[in-house]
C-alpha positions in Angstrom: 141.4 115.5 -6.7 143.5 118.0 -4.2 146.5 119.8 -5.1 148.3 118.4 -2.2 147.0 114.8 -0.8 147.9 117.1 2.8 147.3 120.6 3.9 148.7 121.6 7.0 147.8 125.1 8.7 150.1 125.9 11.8 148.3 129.0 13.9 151.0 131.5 14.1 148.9 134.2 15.6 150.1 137.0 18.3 148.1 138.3 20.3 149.4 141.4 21.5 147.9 143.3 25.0 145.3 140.8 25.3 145.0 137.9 28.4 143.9 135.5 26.0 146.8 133.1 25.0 148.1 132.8 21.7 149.9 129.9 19.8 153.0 131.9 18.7 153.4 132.6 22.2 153.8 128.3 22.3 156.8 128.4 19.4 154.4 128.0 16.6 156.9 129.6 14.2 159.8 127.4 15.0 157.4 124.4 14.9 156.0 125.4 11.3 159.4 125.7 10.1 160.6 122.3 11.8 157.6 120.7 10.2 158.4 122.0 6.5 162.0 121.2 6.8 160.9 117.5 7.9 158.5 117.4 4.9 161.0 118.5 2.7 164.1 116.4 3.9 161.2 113.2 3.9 160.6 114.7 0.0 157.0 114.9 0.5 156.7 118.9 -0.5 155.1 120.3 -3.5 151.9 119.0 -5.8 150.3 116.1 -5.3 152.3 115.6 -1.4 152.1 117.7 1.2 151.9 121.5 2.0 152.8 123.3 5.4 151.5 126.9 6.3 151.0 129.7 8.6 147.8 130.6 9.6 146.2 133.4 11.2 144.0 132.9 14.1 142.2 129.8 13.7 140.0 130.7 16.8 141.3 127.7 19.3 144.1 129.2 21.0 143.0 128.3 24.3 143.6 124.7 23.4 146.8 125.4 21.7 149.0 125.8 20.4 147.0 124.4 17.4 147.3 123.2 13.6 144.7 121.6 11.4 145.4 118.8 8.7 143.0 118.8 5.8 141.6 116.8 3.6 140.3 115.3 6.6 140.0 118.4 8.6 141.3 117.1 11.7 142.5 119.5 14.6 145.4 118.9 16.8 147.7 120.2 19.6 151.4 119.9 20.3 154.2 120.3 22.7 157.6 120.1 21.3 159.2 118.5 18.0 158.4 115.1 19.0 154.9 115.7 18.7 155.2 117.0 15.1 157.6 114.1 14.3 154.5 111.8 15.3 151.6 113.6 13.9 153.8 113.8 10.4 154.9 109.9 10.7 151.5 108.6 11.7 148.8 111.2 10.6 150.7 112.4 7.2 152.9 109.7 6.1 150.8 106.2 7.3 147.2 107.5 7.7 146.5 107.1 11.1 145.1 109.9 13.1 146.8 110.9 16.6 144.2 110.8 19.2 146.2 112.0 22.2 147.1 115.0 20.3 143.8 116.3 18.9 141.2 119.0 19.9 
């Protein structure tokens, strides 16, 4: 069995003097912290619920910004805070992967 029943890795990469995009370039920070406060205020945090972290480059930033939810190692996208409320309600809390927001 896991430590955490979810794992979720937010890219907070930063490219700096390259073309190539980058996710924190997309708010990844802010969204990694918004995520984490919603997990804690929902009381999911620590062993055995759910863990939020950064992460470097995960490689996909031109399809980002990006974050990855394991067990299941599923990849998604996201716009704004409303995304993130919808991929923690339906992916993280009921099960039920987001299809309009994955890679």
């Amino acid at each position: 069995m896991s430590y955490y029943r979810h794992h979720l890795f937010f890219c907070t990469n930063k490219r700096e003097g390259d073309s190539r995009p980058s996710c924190e370039n997309c708010a990844a920070t802010r969204m990694r912290a918004y995520a984490k406060a919603k997990i804690m205020k929902l009381g999911m945090s620590g062993k055995g619920g759910v863990r939020i972290n950064s992460a470097g480059c995960l490689d996909r930033c031109d399809e980002g910004p990006v974050l990855v939810i394991y067990p299941e190692g599923t990849w998604y996208t996201y716009v704004d805070q409303e995304d993130i409320d919808e991929l923690i309600e339906e992916h993280v809390v009921a099960g039920r992967p987001v299809p309009r927001l994955m890679l």
